[in-house]
C-alpha positions as semicolon CSV with decimal commas, in nm:
position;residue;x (nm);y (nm);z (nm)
1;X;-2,013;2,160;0,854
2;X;-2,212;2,479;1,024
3;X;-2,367;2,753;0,776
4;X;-2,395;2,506;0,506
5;X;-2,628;2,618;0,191
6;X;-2,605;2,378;-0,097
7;X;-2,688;2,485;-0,448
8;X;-2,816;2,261;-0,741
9;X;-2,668;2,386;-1,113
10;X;-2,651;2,280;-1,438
11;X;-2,288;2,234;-1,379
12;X;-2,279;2,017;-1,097
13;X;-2,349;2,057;-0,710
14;X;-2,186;2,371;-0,498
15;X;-2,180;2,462;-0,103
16;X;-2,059;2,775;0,015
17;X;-2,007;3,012;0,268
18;X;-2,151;3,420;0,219
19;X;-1,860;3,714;0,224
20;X;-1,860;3,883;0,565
21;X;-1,732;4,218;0,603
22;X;-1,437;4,247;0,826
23;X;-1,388;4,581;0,921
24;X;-1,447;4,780;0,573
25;X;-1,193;4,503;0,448
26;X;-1,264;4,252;0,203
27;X;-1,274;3,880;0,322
28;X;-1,035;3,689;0,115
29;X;-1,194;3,377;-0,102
30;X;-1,048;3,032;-0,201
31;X;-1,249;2,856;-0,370
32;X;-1,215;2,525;-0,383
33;X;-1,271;2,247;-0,732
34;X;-1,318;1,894;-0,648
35;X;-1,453;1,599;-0,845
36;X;-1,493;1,360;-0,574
37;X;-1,783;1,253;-0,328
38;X;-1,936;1,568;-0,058
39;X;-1,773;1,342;0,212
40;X;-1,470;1,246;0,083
41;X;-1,413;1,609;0,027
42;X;-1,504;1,677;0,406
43;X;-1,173;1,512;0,525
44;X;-0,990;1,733;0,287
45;X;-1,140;2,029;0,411
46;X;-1,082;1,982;0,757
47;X;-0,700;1,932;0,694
48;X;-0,726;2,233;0,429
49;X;-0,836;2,475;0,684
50;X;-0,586;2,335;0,910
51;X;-0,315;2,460;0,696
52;X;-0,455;2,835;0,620
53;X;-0,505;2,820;1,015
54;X;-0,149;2,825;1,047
55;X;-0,074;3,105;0,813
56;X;-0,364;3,313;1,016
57;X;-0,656;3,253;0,813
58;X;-0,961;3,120;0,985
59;X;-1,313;3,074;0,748
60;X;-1,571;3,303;0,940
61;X;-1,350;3,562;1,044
62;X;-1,137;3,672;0,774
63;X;-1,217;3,427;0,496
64;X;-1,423;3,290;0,299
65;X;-1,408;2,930;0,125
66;X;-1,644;2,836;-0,176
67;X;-1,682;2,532;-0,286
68;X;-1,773;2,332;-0,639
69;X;-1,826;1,972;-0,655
70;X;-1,882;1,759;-0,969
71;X;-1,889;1,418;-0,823
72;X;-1,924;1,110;-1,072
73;X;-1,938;1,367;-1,393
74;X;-1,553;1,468;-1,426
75;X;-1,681;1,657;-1,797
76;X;-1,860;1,940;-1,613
77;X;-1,542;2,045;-1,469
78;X;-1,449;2,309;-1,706
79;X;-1,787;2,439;-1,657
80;X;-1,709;2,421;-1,285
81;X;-1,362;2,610;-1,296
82;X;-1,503;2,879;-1,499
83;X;-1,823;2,965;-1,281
84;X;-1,538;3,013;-1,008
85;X;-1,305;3,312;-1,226
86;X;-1,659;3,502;-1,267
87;X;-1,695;3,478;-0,903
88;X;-1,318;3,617;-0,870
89;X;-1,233;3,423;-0,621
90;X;-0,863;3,488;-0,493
91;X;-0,686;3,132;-0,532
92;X;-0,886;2,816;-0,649
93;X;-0,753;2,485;-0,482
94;X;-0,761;2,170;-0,681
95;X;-0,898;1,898;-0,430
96;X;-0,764;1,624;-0,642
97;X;-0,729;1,450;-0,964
98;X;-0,481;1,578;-1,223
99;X;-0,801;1,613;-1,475
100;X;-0,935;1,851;-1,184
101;X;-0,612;2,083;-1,222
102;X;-0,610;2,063;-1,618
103;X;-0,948;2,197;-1,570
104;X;-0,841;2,512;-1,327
105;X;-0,565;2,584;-1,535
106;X;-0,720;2,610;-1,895
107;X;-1,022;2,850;-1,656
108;X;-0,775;3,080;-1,515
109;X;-0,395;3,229;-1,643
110;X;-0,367;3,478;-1,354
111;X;-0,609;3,327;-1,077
112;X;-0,320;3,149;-0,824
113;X;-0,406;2,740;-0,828
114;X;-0,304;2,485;-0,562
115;X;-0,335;2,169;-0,657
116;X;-0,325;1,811;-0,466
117;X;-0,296;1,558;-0,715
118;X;-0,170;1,170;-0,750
119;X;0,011;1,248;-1,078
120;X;0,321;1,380;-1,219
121;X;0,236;1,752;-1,267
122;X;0,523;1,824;-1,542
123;X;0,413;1,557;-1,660
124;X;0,074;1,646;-1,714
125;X;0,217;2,000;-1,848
126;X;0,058;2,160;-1,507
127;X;0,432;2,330;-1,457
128;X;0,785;2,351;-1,619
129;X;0,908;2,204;-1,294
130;X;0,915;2,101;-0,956
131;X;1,149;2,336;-0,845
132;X;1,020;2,681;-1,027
133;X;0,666;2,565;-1,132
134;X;0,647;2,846;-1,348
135;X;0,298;3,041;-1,452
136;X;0,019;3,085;-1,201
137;X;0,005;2,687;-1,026
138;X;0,184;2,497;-0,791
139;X;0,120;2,242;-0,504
140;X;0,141;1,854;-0,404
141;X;0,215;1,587;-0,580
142;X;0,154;1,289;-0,424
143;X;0,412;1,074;-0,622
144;X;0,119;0,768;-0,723
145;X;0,297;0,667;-1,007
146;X;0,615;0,618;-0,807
147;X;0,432;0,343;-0,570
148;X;0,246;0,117;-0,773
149;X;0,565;-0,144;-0,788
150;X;0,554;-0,135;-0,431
151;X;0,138;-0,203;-0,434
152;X;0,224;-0,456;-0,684
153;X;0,494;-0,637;-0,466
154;X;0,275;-0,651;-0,171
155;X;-0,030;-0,795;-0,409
156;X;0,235;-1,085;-0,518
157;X;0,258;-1,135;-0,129
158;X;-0,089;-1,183;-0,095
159;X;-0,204;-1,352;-0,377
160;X;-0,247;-1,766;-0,377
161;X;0,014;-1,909;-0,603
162;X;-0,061;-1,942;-0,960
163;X;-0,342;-1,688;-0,944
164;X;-0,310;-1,369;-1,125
165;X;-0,312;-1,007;-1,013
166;X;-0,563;-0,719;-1,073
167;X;-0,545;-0,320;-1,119
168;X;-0,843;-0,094;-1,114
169;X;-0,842;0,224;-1,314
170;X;-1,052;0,487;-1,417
171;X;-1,002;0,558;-1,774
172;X;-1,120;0,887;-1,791
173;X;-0,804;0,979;-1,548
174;X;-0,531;1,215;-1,728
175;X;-0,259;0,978;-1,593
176;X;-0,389;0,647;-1,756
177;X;-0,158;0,592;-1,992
178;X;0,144;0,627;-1,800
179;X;0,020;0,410;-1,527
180;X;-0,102;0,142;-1,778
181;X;0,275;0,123;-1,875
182;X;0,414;0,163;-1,545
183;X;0,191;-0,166;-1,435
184;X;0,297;-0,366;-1,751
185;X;0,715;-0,250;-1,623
186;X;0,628;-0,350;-1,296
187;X;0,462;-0,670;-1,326
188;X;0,740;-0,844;-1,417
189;X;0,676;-1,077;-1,133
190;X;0,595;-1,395;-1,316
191;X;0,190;-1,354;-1,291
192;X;-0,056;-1,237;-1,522
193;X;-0,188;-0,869;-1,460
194;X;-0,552;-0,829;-1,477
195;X;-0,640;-0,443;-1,596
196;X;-0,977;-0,331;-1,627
197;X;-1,131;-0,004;-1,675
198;X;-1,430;0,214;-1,526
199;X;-1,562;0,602;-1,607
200;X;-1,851;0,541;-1,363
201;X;-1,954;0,446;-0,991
202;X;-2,252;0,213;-1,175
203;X;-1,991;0,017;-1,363
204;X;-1,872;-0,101;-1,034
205;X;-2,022;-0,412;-0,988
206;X;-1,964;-0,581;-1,347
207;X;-1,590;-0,525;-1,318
208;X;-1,562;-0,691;-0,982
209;X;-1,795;-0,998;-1,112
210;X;-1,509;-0,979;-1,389
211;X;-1,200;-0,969;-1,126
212;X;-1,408;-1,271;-1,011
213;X;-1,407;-1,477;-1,314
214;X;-1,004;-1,403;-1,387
215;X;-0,943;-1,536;-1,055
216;X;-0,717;-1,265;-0,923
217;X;-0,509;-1,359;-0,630
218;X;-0,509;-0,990;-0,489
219;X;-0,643;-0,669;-0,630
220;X;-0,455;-0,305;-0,666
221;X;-0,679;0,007;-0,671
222;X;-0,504;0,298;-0,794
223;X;-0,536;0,658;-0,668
224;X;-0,841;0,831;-0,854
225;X;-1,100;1,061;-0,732
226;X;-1,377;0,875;-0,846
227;X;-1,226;0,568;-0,619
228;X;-1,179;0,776;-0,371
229;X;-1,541;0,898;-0,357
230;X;-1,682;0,560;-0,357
231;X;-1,440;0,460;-0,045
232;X;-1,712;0,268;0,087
233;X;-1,878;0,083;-0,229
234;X;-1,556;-0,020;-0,308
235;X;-1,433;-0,154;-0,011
236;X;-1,763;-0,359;0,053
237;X;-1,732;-0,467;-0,258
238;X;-1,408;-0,611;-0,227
239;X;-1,459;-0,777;0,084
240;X;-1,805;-0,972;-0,055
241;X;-1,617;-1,077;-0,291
242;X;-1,333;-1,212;-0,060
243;X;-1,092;-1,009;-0,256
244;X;-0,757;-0,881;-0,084
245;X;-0,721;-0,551;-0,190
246;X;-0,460;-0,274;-0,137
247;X;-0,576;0,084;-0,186
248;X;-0,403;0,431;-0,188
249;X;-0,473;0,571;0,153
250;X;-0,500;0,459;0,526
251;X;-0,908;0,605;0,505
252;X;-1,014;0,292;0,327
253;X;-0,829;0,038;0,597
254;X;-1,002;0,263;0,874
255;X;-1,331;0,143;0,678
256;X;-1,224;-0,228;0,662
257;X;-1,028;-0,224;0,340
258;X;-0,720;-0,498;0,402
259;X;-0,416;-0,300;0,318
260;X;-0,319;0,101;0,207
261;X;0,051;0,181;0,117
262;X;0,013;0,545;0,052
263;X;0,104;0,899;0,120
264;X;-0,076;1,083;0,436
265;X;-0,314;1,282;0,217
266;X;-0,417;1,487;0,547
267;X;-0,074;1,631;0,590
268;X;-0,067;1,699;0,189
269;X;-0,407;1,897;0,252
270;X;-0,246;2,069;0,530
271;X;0,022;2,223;0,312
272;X;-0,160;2,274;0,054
273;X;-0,404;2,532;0,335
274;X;0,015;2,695;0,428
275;X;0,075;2,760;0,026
276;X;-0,261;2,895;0,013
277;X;-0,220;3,117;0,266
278;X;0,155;3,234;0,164
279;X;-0,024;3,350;-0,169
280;X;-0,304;3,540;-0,006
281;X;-0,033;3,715;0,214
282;X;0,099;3,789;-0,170
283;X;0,358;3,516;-0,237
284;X;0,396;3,436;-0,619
285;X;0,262;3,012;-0,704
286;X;0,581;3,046;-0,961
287;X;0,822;3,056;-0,662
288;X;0,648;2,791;-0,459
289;X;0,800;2,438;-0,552
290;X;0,556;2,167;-0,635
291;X;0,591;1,952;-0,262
292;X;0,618;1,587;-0,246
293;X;0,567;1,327;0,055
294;X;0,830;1,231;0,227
295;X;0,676;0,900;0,415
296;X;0,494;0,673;0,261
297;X;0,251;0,471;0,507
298;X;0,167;0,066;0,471
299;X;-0,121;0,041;0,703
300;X;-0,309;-0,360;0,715
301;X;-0,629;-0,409;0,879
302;X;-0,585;-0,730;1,080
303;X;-1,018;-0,783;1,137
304;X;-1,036;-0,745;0,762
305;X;-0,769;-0,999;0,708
306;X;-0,918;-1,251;0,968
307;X;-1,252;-1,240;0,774
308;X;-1,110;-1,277;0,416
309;X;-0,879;-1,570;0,549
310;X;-0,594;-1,403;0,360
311;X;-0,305;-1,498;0,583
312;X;-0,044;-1,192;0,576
313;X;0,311;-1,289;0,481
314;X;0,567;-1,214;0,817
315;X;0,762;-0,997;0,590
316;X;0,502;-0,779;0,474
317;X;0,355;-0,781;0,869
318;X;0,729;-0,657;0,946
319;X;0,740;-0,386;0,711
320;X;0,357;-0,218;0,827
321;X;0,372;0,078;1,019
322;X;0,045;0,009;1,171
323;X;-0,170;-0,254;1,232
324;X;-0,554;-0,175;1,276
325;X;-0,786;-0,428;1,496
């Protein structure tokens, strides 16, 4: 990313871009709150600007984005959200995690939010509904809770017979509880479910020695920004462990994770950028419904599967829609 200055805070890490005058005009701002990884937030951004490209807003020329990052420490987000109202930004866009939005909500009654997150935001108590969200927030919800049956049907697939299956959470997310129950509903599938628990990047390697020692026949990662930060740490771990694992989005098969049966989270970025630029034209987030995806994507890396030995069922081959050598 050109003109690039990254600050160091107390509250976590920032990059942004300086106001330029346009005309005697001020440049709009969107700044932007994110807990996961500098790259994983790259992708975002690219499909982000995409989206305010299309309602006429280009960063450089007449806007300005600004940027707050707290990585692996989702507890300075409050901190985070706040330091962006006192530099009155004009919307603040939630690059993911329900926790993330919780956060920009509680900072902000009147600051417009756009959020992108796996959860279910009425739920959560992010809106009154999906329809008329209500207050000062809307955006994409990208329906996580409403897949993990399907993850778990194509783990039964995979797994060896007899062996059990896993689930990887982070249980510092906002969602936990509901997807600890939605697992135990959906795992009625005559195996044992496996369910173990991280809050940190460094606890990654004990709880994959313990996936090793239950013996799980396939592994299910849900949708978390921390997981999604650590793309790479996970998916080589997984694979030395000779693990088949199915993850949230196609980024981690295009890395050599085995198998993604997710949303396109580029095309949820990408309408997040259009609602972000409706509101700077001076639409109200109350009369924006909340969005959700329409396709949902099961993507298997073939060179992964080869090198794990997992053999992939013919039905679950039949039902990919792609296949990555």
């Amino acid at each position: 990313m050109r003109r690039r200055e990254f600050v160091k805070t107390i509250a976590g890490s920032a990059f942004a871009w300086p106001l330029r005058a346009h005309g005697q005009q001020r440049v709009p701002v969107v700044g932007v709150l994110a807990v996961s990884s500098e790259s994983a937030l790259a992708m975002r951004l690219v499909a982000l600007r995409q989206g305010l490209a299309g309602e006429g807003y280009k960063e450089g020329q007449n806007l300005t984005i600004d940027c707050l990052i707290a990585g692996d420490h989702p507890e300075r987000l409050p901190d985070l959200a706040a330091n962006l109202v006192q530099r009155h930004v004009d919307v603040i866009v939630v690059a993911g995690g329900t926790n993330t939005a919780l956060a920009a909500k509680a900072a902000s009654t009147t600051i417009p939010i756009v959020f992108s997150i796996g959860g279910d935001p009425v739920k959560a108590g992010l809106v009154t509904s999906f329809n008329r969200p209500g207050g000062n927030i809307t955006g994409i919800a990208q329906s996580s809770e409403l897949l993990i049956t399907k993850r778990l049907e194509a783990a039964n697939e995979l797994a060896s017979r007899n062996s059990s299956i896993g689930a990887l959470l982070n249980s510092t997310n906002a969602n936990l509880q509901l997807r600890v129950s939605d697992l135990q509903a959906a795992a009625a599938l005559g195996r044992t479910l496996s369910i173990k628990y991280v809050a940190r990047e460094q606890q990654f390697d004990s709880v994959f020695a313990a996936f090793v020692d239950d013996r799980i026949g396939a592994l299910v990662v849900m949708d978390d920004p921390l997981f999604d930060g650590n793309a790479e740490r996970l998916v080589r771990l997984a694979n030395n462990r000779a693990l088949p694992t199915i993850y949230q989005y196609r980024h981690f098969v295009e890395i050599g994770g085995l198998m993604s049966y997710g949303p396109d989270i580029a095309d949820g970025y990408r309408q997040v950028g259009l609602y972000t630029g409706r509101i700077l034209k001076g639409e109200k987030p109350a009369n924006l419904p909340v969005l959700q995806p329409t396709k949902f994507e099961l993507i298997i890396n073939l060179k992964t599967a080869r090198m794990l030995n997992v053999d992939i069922p013919p039905q679950l081959a039949a039902r990919a829609d792609e296949q990555i050598e």
